[in-house]
Structures are given as structure tokens and as C-alpha cells.
ChimeraX commands (.cxc) that place a marker at each C-alpha (Angstrom):
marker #1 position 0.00,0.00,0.00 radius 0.5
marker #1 position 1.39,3.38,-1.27 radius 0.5
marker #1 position 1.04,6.25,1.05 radius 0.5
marker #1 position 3.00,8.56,-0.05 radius 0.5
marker #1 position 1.64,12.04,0.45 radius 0.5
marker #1 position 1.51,14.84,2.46 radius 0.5
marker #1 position 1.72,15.44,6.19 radius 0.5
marker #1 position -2.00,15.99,6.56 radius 0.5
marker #1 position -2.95,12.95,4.43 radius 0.5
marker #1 position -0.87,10.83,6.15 radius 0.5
marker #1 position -1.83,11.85,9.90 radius 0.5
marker #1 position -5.24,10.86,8.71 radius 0.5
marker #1 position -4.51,7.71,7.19 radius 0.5
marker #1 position -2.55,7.14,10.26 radius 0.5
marker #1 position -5.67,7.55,12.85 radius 0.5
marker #1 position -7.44,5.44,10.16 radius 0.5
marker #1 position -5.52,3.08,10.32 radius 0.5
marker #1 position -5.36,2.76,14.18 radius 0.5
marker #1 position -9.09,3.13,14.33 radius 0.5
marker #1 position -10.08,0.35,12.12 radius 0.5
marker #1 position -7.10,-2.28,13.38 radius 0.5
marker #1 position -7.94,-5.04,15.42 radius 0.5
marker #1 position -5.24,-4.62,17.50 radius 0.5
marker #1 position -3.31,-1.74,18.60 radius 0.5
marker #1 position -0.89,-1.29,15.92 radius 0.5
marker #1 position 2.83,-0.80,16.89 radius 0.5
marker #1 position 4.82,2.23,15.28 radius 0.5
marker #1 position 6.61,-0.41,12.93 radius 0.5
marker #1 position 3.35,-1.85,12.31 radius 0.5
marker #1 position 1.19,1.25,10.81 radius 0.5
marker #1 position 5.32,2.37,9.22 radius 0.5
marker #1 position 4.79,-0.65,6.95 radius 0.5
marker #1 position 1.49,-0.85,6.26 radius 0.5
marker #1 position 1.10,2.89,5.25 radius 0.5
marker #1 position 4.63,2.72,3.69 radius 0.5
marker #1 position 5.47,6.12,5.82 radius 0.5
marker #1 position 9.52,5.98,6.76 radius 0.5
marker #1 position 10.25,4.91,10.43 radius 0.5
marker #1 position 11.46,8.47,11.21 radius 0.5
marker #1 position 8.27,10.20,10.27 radius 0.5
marker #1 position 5.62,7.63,11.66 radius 0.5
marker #1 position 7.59,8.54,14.82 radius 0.5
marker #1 position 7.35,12.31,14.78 radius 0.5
marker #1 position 3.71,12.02,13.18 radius 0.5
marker #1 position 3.26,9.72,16.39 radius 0.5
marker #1 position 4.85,12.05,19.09 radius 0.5
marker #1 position 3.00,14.98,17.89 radius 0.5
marker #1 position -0.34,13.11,17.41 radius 0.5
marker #1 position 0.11,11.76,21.11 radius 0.5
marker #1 position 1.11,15.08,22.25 radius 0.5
marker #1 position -2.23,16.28,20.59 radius 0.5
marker #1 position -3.81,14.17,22.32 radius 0.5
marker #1 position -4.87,12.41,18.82 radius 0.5
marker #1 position -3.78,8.80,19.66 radius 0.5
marker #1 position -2.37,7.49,22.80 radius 0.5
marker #1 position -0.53,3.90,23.82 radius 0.5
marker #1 position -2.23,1.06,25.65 radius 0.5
marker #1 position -0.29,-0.72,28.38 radius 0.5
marker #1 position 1.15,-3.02,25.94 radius 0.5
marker #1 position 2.57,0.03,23.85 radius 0.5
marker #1 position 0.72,-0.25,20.69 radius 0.5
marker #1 position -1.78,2.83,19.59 radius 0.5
marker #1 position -5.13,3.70,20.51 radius 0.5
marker #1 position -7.32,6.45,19.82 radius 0.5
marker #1 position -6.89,9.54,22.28 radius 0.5
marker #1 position -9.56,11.96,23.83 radius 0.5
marker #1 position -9.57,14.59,21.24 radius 0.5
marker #1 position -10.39,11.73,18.46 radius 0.5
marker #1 position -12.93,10.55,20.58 radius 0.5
marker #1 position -14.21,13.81,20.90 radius 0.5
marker #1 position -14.85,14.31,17.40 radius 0.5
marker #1 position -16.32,10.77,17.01 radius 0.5
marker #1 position -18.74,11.83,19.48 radius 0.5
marker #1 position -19.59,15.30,17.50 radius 0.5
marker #1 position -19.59,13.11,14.45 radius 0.5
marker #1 position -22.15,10.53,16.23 radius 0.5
marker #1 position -24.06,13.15,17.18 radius 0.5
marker #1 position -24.53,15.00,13.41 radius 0.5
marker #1 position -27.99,14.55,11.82 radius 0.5
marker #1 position -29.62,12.54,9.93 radius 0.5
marker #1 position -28.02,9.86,11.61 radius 0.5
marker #1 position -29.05,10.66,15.20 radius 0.5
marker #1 position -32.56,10.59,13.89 radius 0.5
marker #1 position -32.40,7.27,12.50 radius 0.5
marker #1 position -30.47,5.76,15.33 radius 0.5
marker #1 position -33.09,7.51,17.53 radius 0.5
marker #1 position -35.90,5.64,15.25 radius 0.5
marker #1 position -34.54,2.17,15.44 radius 0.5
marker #1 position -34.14,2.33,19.07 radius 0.5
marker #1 position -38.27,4.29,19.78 radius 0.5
marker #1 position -39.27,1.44,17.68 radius 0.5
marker #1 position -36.87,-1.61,19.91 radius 0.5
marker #1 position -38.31,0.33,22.86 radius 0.5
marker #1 position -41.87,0.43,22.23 radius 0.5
marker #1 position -41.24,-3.50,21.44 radius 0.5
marker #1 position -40.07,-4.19,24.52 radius 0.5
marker #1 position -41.87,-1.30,26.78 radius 0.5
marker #1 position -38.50,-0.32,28.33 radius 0.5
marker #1 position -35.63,2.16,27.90 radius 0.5
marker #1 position -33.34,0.77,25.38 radius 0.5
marker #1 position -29.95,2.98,24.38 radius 0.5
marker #1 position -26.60,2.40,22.46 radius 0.5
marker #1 position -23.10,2.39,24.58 radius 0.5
marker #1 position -19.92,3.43,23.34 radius 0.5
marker #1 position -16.29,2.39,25.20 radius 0.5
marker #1 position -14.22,5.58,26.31 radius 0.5
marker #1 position -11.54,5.03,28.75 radius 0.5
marker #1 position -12.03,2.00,29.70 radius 0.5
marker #1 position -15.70,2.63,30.72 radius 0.5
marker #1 position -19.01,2.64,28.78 radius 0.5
marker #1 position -19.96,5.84,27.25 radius 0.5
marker #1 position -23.94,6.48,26.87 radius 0.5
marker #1 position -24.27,8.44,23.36 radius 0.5
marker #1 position -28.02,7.80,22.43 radius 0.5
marker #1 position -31.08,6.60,24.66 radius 0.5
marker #1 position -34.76,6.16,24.47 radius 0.5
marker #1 position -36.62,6.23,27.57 radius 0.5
marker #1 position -39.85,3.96,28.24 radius 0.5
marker #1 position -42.90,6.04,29.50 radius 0.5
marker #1 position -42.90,4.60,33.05 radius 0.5
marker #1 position -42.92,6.60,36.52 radius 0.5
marker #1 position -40.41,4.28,37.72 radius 0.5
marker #1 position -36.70,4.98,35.74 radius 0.5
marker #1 position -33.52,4.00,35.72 radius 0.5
marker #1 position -31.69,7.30,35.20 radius 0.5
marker #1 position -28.72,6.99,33.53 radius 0.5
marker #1 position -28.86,9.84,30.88 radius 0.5
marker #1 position -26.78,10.11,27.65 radius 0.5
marker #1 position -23.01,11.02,28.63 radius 0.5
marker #1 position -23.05,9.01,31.48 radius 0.5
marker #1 position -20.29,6.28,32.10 radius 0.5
marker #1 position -21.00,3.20,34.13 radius 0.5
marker #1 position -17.75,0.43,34.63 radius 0.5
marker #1 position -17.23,-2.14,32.49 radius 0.5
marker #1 position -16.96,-5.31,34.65 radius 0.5
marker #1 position -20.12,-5.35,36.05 radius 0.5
marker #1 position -22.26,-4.21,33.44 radius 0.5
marker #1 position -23.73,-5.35,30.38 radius 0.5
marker #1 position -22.34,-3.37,27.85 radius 0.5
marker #1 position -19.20,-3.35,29.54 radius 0.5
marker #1 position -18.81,-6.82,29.96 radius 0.5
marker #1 position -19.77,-7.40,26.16 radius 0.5
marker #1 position -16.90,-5.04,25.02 radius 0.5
marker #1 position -14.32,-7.18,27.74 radius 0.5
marker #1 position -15.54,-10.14,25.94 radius 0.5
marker #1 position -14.39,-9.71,22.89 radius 0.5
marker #1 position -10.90,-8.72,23.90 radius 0.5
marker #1 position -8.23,-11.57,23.58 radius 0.5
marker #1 position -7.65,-13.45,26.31 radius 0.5
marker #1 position -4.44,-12.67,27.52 radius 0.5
marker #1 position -5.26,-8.63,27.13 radius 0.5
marker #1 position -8.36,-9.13,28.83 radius 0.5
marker #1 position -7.14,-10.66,32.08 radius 0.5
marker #1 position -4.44,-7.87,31.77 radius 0.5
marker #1 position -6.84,-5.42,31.86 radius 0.5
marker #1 position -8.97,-7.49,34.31 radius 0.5
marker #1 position -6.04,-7.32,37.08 radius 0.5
marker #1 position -5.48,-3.14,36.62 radius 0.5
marker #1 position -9.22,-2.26,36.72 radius 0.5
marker #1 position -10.60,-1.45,39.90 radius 0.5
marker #1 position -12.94,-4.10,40.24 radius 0.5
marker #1 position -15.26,-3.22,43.68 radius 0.5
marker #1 position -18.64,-4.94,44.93 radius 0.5
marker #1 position -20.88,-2.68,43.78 radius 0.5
marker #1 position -24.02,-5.20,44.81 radius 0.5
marker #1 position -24.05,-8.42,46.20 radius 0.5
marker #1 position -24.93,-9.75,42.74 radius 0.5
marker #1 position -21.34,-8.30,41.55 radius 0.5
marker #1 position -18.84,-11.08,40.41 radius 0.5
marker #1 position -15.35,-9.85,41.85 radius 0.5
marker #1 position -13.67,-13.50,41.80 radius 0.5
marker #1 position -11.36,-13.34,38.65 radius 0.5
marker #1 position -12.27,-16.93,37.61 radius 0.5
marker #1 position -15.66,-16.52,37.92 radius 0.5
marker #1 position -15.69,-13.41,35.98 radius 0.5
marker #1 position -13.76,-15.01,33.43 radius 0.5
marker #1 position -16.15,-17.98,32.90 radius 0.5
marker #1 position -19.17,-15.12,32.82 radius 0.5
marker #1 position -17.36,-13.35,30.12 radius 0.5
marker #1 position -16.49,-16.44,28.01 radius 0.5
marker #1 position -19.99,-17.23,28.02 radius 0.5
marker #1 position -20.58,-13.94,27.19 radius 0.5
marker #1 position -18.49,-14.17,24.20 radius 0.5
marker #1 position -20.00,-17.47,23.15 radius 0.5
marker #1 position -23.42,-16.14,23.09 radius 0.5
marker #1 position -22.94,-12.68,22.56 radius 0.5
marker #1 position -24.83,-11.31,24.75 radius 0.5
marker #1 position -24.17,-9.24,27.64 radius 0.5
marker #1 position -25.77,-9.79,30.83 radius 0.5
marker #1 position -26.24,-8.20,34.07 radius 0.5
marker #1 position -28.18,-9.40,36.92 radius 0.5
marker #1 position -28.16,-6.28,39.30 radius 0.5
marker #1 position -24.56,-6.30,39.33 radius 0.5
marker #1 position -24.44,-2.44,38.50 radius 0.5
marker #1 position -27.41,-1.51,40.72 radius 0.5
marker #1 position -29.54,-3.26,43.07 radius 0.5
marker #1 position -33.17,-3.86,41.21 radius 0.5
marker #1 position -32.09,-3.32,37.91 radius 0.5
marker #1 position -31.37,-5.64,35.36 radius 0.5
marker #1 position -29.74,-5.12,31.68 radius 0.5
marker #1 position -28.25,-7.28,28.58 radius 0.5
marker #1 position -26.51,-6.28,25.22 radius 0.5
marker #1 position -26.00,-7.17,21.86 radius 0.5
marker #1 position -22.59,-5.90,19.64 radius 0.5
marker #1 position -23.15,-3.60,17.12 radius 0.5
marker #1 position -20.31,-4.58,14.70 radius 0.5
marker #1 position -18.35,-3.33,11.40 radius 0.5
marker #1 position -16.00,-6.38,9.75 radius 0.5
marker #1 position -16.39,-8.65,12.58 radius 0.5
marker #1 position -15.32,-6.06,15.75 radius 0.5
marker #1 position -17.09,-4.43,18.33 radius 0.5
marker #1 position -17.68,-0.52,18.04 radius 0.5
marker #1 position -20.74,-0.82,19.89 radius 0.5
marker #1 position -23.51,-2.41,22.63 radius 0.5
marker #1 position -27.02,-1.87,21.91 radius 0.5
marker #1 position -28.53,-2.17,25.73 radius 0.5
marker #1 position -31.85,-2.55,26.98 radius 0.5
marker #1 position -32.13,-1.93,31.18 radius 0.5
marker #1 position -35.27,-2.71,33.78 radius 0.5
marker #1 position -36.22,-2.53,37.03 radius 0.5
marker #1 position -36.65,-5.92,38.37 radius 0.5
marker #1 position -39.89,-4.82,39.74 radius 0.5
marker #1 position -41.22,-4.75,36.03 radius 0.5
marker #1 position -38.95,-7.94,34.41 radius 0.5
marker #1 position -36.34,-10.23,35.27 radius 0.5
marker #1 position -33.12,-11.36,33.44 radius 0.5
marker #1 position -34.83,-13.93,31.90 radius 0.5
marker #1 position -37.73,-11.56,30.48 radius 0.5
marker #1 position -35.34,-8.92,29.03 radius 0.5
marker #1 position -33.38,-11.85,27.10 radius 0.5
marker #1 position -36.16,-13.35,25.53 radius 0.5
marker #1 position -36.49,-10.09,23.63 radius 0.5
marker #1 position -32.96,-11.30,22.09 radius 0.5
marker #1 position -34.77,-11.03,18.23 radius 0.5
marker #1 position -35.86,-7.89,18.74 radius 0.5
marker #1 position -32.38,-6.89,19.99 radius 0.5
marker #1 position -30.21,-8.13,17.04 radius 0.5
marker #1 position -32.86,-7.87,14.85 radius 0.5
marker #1 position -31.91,-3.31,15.52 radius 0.5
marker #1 position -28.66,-4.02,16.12 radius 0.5
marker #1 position -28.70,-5.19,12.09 radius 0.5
marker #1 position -30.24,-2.41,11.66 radius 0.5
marker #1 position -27.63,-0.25,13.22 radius 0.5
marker #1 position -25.10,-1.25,11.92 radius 0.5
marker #1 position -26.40,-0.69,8.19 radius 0.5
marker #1 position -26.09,2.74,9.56 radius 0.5
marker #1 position -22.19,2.55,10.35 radius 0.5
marker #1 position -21.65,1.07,7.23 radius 0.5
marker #1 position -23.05,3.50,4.46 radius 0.5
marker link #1:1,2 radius 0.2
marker link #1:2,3 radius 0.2
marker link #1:3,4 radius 0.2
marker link #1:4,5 radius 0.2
marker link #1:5,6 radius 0.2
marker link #1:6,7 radius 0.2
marker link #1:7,8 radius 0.2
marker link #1:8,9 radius 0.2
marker link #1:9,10 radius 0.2
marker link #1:10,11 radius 0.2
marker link #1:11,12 radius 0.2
marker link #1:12,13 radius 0.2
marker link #1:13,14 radius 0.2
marker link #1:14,15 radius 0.2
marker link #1:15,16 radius 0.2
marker link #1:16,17 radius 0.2
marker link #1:17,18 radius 0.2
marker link #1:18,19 radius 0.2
marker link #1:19,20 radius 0.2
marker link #1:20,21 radius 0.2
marker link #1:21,22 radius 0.2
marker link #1:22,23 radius 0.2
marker link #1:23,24 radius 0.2
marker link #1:24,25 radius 0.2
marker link #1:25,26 radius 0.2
marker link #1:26,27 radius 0.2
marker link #1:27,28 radius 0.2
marker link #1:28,29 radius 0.2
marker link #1:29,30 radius 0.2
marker link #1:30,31 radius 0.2
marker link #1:31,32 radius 0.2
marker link #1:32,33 radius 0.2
marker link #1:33,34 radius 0.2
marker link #1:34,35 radius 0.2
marker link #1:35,36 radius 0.2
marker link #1:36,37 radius 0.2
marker link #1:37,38 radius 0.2
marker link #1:38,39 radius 0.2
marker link #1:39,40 radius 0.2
marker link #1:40,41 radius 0.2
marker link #1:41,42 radius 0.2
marker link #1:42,43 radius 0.2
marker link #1:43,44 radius 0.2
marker link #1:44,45 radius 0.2
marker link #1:45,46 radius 0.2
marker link #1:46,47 radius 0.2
marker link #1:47,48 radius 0.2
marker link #1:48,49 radius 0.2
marker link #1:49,50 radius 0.2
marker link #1:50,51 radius 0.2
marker link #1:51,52 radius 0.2
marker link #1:52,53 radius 0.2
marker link #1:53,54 radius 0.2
marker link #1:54,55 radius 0.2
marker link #1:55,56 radius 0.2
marker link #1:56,57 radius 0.2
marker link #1:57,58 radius 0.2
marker link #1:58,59 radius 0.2
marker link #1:59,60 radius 0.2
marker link #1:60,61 radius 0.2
marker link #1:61,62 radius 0.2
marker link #1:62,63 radius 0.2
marker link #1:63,64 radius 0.2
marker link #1:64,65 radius 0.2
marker link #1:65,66 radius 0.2
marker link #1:66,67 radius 0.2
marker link #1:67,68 radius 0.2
marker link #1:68,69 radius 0.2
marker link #1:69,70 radius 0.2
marker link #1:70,71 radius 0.2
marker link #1:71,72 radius 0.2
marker link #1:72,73 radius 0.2
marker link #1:73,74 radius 0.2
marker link #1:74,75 radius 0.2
marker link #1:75,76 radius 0.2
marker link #1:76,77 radius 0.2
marker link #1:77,78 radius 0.2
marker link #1:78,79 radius 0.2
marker link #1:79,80 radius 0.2
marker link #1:80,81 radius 0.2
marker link #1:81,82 radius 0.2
marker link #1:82,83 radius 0.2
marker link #1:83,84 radius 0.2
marker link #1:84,85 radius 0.2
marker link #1:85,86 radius 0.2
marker link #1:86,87 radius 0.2
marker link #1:87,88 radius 0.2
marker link #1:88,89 radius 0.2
marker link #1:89,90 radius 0.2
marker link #1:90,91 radius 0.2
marker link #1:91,92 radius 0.2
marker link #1:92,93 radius 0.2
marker link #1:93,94 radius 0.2
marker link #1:94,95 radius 0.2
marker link #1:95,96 radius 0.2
marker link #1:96,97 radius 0.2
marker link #1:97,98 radius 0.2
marker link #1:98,99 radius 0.2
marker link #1:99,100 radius 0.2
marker link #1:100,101 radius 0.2
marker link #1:101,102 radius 0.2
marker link #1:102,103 radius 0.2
marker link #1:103,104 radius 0.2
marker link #1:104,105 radius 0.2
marker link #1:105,106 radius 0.2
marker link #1:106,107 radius 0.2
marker link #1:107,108 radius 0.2
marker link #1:108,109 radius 0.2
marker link #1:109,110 radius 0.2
marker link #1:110,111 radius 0.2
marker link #1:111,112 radius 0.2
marker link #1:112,113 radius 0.2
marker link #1:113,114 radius 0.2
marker link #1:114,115 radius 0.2
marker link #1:115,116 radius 0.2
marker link #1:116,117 radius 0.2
marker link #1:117,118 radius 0.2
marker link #1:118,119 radius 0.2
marker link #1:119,120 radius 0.2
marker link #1:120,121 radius 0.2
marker link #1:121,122 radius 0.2
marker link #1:122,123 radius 0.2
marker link #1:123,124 radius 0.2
marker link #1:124,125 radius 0.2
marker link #1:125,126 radius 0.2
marker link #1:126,127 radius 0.2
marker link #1:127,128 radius 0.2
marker link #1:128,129 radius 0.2
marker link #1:129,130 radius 0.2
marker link #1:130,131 radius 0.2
marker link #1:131,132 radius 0.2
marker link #1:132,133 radius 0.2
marker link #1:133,134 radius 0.2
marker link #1:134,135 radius 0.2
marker link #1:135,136 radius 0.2
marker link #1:136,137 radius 0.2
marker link #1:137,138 radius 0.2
marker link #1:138,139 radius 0.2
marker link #1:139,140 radius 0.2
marker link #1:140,141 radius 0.2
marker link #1:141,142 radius 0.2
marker link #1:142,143 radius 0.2
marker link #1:143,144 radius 0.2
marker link #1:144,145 radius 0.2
marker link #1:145,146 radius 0.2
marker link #1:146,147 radius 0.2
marker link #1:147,148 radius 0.2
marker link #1:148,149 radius 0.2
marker link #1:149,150 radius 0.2
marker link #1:150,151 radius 0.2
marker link #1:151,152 radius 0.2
marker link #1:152,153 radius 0.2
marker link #1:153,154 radius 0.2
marker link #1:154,155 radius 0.2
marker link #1:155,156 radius 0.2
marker link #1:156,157 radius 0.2
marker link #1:157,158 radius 0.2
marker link #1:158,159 radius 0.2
marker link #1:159,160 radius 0.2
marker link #1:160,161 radius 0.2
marker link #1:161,162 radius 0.2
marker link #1:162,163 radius 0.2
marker link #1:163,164 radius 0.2
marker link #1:164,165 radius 0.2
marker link #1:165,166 radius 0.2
marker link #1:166,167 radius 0.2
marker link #1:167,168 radius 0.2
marker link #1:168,169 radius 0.2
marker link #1:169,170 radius 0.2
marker link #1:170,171 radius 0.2
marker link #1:171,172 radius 0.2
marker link #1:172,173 radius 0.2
marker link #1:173,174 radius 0.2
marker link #1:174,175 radius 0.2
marker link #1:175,176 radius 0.2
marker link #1:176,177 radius 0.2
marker link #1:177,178 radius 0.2
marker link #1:178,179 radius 0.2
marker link #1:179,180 radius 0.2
marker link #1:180,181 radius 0.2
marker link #1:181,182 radius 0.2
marker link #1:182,183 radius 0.2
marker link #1:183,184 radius 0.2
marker link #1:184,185 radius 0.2
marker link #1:185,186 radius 0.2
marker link #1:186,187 radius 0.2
marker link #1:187,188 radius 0.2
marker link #1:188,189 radius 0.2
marker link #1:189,190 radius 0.2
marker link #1:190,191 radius 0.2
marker link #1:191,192 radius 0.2
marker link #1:192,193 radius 0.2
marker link #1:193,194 radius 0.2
marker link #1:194,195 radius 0.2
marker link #1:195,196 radius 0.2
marker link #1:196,197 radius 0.2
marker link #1:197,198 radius 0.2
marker link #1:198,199 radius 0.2
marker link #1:199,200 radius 0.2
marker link #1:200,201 radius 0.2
marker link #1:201,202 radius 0.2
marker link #1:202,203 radius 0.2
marker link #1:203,204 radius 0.2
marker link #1:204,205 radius 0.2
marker link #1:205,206 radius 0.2
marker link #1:206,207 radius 0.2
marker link #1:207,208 radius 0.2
marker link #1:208,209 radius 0.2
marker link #1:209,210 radius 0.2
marker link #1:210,211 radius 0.2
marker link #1:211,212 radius 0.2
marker link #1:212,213 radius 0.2
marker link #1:213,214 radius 0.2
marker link #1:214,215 radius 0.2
marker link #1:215,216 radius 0.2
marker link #1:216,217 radius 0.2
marker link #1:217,218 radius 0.2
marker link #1:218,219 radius 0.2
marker link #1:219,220 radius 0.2
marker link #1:220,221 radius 0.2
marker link #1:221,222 radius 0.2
marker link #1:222,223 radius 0.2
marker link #1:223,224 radius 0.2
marker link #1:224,225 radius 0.2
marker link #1:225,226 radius 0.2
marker link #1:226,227 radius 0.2
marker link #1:227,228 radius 0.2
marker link #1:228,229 radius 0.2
marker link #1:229,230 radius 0.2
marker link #1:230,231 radius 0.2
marker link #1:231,232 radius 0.2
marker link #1:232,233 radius 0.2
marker link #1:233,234 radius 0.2
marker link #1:234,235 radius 0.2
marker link #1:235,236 radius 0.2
marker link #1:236,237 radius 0.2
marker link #1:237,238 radius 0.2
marker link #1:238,239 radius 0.2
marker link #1:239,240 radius 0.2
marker link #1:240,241 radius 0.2
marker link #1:241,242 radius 0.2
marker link #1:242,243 radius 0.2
marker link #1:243,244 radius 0.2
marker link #1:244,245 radius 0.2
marker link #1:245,246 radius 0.2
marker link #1:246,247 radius 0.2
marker link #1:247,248 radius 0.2
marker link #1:248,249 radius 0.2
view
């Protein structure tokens, strides 16, 4: 692949190319691949990172940084495609008579970016922009699930995994078996491990086989267990397609 170009075109083909790999791409890795010299990927690099552009993961290989994210957000938020994300998920939520939204990971928590709200006096508020952890929630555990195995438990042992509930799993092995299950399935669960009396699961939305988002769907227990928010699975993937048509065009 022939890169050659200028400094703008390049930086942009370099966050491409981090955005879209499957794996946090080392500075020799996105050098060969966009066919930039090893000096210049590394000053491109630097004054991305400085930029707060792109940042490195524990292992050293790139990842997308704030400012990036920031303008993924603006981006997500840019009509028409709010409205028809906001469509899809009235239409999952009048299915299912509960508040159904789309979650988003951002440092190493789940983002909320777009959320339709049941018409019930009794809520669970957690409005767009909010961030809830990612061991012990749906969404969250979704996204872990898809990570490789050895970078998951990595991440696993350096997140600050606390009993939120008595329904939270803070045994590693345990948590491990919940999220390969979750992987096998996928489908996100959680059994009022986030909050006492609530109860959530998640489908990926997906571009070429990787997670770039959960579509969620959250209840008090006092309305429907576990079991009754799963058995809307269908319905679930069935907007999730639909979604990710949207990501695609």
C-alpha cells in the first residue's frame, strides 16, 4: 500500500488506520502498512500523542486519544443519523416497553451516546453522557468479551474491580467464565450487578467482525427479570442489524 503524500494525508490515514485495526498497531506496524519511513511515523506519532490524537495502551501499541474521541462523538451526534439511530431504538423500545440505548467504550468505561426512555414513573436514570464500569455491566462486559484473552485478564487485574451489589462477580475466575460465556453467546448480561433492582443485557453492534458498539436494553426488576429482558434477544439483534447498516453506508 502506497502512502506517499503529504503530512495531513498521512496523519489521517494514520488515525485510520489505528481506528479500524484489530489490535493496537505498533509504530513499525502502521510504518509498513502505510509505507510512511520509520522516522516520520515517529514524529507524526509524538506529535499526534502530544495532541492528544492517539495514545498507547499498556502493551505500547496505539489507541485512539480523547480529542479523536471527541470528534467521534460530535460526528455521532450529526444529523440525519441521530434521527435514524433515535428511530430504530423508539421502535426496539416500544417493542419491549422499556428504555433501550446504544453504549460506546471511552476510557475503559461505557460511554452512553443515544437513549430512548420507556414512558414509566419508575426509571432508571442513567442519561446520555453518562459512564457506568465495564466489569459489572452489560455493555461493559460485552466489550471485555471480545478482547483476547491474555489482554483481557491484563486489563482485568489493573481495573478497579469493587462490589458494587451483592450480585457483583469480583472473583477473577468466575468473571472469566461469565465473560467467556458472554463471548460465546454474545450477549451481555447483568443481573443487578451495576445496581440493586435493575437488570440489563446487550447485543454488539459490529463493522467487519469487531465491536464498536452495545445496543442495551435496562429494567427494574420490579417490572422484568433477566430472563424476560433476554427473551427479547430477536428484537435486539434484529436493531442491532439495523444499526449497523447505519455505520456502514
Amino acid at each position: 500500500m502506497n502512502k506517499k503524500g503529504s503530512s495531513i494525508t498521512r496523519v489521517l490515514d494514520i488515525i485510520e488506520a489505528i481506528s479500524i485495526a484489530k489490535h493496537p498497531p505498533s509504530p513499525l506496524d502502521l510504518s509498513v502498512e502505510l509505507d510512511i519511513p520509520k522516522p516520520s511515523i515517529h514524529r507524526l506519532l509524538q506529535t499526534l500523542e502530544q495532541e492528544k490524537f492517539v495514545k498507547t495502551d499498556m502493551y505500547g501499541g496505539y489507541i485512539l486519544g480523547d480529542r479523536t474521541y471527541k470528534l467521534l462523538m460530535n460526528a455521532w451526534e450529526q444529523e440525519p443519523r441521530k434521527m435514524e439511530r433515535l428511530a430504530i431504538l423508539q421502535k426496539l423500545s416500544d417493542q419491549i416497553n422499556e428504555t433501550c440505548g446504544i453504549a460506546i467504550l471511552s476510557d475503559n468505561q461505557m460511554l452512553y451516546t443515544d437513549r430512548v426512555q420507556a414512558n414509566w414513573p419508575l426509571q432508571v436514570y442513567l442519561p446520555v453522557g453518562a459512564t457506568v464500569p465495564l466489569w459489572c455491566t452489560s455493555s461493559g462486559k460485552l466489550f471485555l468479551s471480545f478482547q483476547p484473552v491474555n489482554r483481557r485478564k491484563n486489563i482485568l487485574e489493573h481495573l478497579p474491580i469493587v462490589q458494587l451489589t451483592k450480585n457483583t462477580i469480583t472473583n477473577p475466575v468466575l468473571l472469566e467464565e461469565n465473560l467467556e460465556q458472554i463471548f460465546l453467546n454474545k450477549l451481555g448480561t447483568d443481573n443487578e450487578e451495576f445496581i440493586s433492582g435493575m437488570v440489563a443485557c446487550s447485543v454488539p453492534i459490529q463493522r467487519a467482525g469487531t465491536i464498536v458498539a452495545c445496543l442495551y436494553v435496562h429494567a427494574p426488576t420490579i417490572r422484568k427479570s433477566l430472563e424476560d429482558l433476554v427473551a427479547y434477544e430477536p428484537l435486539l439483534r434484529q436493531a442491532a442489524s439495523d444499526l449497523n447498516k447505519l455505520i456502514d453506508v
